[in-house]
N, C-alpha and C positions, 0 to 999 in steps of 0.2 A: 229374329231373336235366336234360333237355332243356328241358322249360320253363324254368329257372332261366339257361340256359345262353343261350338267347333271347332273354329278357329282357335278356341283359346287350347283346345287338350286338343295340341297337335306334341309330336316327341319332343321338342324345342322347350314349348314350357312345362313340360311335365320334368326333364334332367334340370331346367332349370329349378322349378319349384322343390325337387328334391333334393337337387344339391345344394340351395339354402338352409332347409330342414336340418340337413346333416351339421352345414358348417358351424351351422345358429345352436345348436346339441352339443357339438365337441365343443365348442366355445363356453356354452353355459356350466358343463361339467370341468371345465378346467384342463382339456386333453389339448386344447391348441389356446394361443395366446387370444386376444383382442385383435390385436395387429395383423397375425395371421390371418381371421378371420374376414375384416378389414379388404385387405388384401383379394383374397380370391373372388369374395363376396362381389368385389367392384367390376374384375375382369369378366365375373361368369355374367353379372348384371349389362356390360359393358355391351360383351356379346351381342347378345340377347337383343336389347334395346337398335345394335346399330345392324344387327342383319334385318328388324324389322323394320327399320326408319331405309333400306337398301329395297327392300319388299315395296315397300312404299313407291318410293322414289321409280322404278321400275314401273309400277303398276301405271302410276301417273305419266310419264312418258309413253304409255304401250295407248293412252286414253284417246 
């Protein structure tokens, strides 16, 4: 459980879960559009998702 738990607050999902925060804030105040939001929202998620599915993929090969 602790390892799993550590895994997750490594620097990766911490910029990521803060830079949602952000976009998801300027977005609800009206300082950036929808679209914009949208937008970045996807690539930072994108990120995220495909270096860890690359983590993955790696581990399982090294097995």
């Amino acid at each position: 459980m602790k390892a799993k738990i550590a895994k997750l607050i490594n620097v990766k999902s911490i910029v990521t879960i803060v830079l949602t925060a952000v976009f998801a804030y300027l977005a609800i105040v009206g300082r950036i559009s929808g679209q914009e939001f949208l937008t970045v929202f996807t690539v930072v998620i994108g990120f995220y998702f495909g270096t860890q599915k690359q983590k993955s993929d790696e581990e399982d090969i090294l097995k």
